[in-house]
C-alpha positions in Angstrom: -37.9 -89.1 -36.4 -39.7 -85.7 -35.7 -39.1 -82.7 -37.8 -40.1 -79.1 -37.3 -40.8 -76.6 -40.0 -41.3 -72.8 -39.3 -44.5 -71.7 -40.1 -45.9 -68.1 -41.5 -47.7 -65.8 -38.4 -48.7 -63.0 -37.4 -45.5 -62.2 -35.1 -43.1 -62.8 -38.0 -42.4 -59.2 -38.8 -41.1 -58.6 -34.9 -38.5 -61.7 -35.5 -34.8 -61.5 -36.6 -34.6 -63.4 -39.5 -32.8 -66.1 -40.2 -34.3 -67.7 -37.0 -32.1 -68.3 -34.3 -33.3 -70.4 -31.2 -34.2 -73.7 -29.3 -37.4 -75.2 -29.9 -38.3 -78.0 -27.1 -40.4 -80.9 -28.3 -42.1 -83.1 -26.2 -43.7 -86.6 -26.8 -46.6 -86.6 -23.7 -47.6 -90.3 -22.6 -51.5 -91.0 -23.4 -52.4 -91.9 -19.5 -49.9 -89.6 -17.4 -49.0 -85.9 -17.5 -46.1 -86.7 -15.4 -44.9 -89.5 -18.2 -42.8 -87.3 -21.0 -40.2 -87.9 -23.5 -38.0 -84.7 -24.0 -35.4 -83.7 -27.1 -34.2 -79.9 -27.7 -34.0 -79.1 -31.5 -31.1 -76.2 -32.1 -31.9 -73.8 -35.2 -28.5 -72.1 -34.9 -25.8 -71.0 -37.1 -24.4 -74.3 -37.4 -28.0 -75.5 -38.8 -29.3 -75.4 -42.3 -29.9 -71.8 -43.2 -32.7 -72.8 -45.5 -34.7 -74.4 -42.6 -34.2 -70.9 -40.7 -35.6 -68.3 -43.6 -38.7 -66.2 -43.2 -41.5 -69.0 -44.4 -42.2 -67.0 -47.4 -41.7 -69.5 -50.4 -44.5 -68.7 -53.0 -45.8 -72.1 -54.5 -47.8 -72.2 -58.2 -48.6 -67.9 -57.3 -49.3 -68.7 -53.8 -47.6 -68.4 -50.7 -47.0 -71.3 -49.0 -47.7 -71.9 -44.9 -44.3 -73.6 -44.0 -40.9 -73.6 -45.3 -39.9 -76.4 -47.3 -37.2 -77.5 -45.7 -37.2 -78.6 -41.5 -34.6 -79.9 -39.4 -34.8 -82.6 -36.6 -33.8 -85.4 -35.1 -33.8 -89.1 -37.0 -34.0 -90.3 -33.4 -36.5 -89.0 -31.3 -37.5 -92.2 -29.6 -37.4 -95.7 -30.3 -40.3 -97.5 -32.2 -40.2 -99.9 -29.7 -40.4 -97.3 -26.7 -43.2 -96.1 -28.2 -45.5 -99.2 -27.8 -43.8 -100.7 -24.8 -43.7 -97.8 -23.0 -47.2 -97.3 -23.9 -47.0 -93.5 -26.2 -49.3 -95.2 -28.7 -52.7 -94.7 -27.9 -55.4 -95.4 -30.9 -51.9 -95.0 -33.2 -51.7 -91.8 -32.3 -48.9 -89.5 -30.4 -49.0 -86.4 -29.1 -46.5 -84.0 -29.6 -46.3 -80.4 -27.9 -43.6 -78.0 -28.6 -43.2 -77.0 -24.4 -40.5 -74.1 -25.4 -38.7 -71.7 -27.9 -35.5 -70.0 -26.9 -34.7 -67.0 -28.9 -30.7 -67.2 -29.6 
């Protein structure tokens, strides 16, 4: 499963909130650039609106870095991809988000 969360920065004054857009995740292969496993997660109207506020939840009088709430994708790839395909390096993955389309 991989999960985003929407994050407090700098920019977040210039967006149009709730966030509506297409953020591209990518799973890169620990030996080749050219070796990549690819889903699109859609924060649209359809999605939870709670995932989509303005990251500005204030936590025991402080103001947390992420939203609470994230939306995904259960499958991203399949444990056993993962090791066969060889993603797993040192049990680590790396994960890049390649893209964000504004809706």
């Amino acid at each position: 499963s991989v999960f985003v969360f929407l994050m407090r920065g700098e920019l977040d004054d210039d967006l149009k909130w709730p966030f509506c857009g297409d953020i591209t995740v990518e799973l890169h292969h620990h030996r080749s650039c050219y070796r990549t496993t690819t889903q699109v997660i859609s924060m649209n109207g359809s999605s939870s609106t709670e995932a989509r506020q303005r990251p500005i939840i204030i936590i025991a009088d402080r103001i947390a870095d992420r939203n609470e709430k994230g939306l995904g994708i259960h499958r991203f790839i399949s444990h056993e991809d993962i090791y066969i395909e060889g993603y797993n390096y040192c049990n680590n993955l790396k994960f890049y988000v390649s893209k964000v389309s504004l809706i």
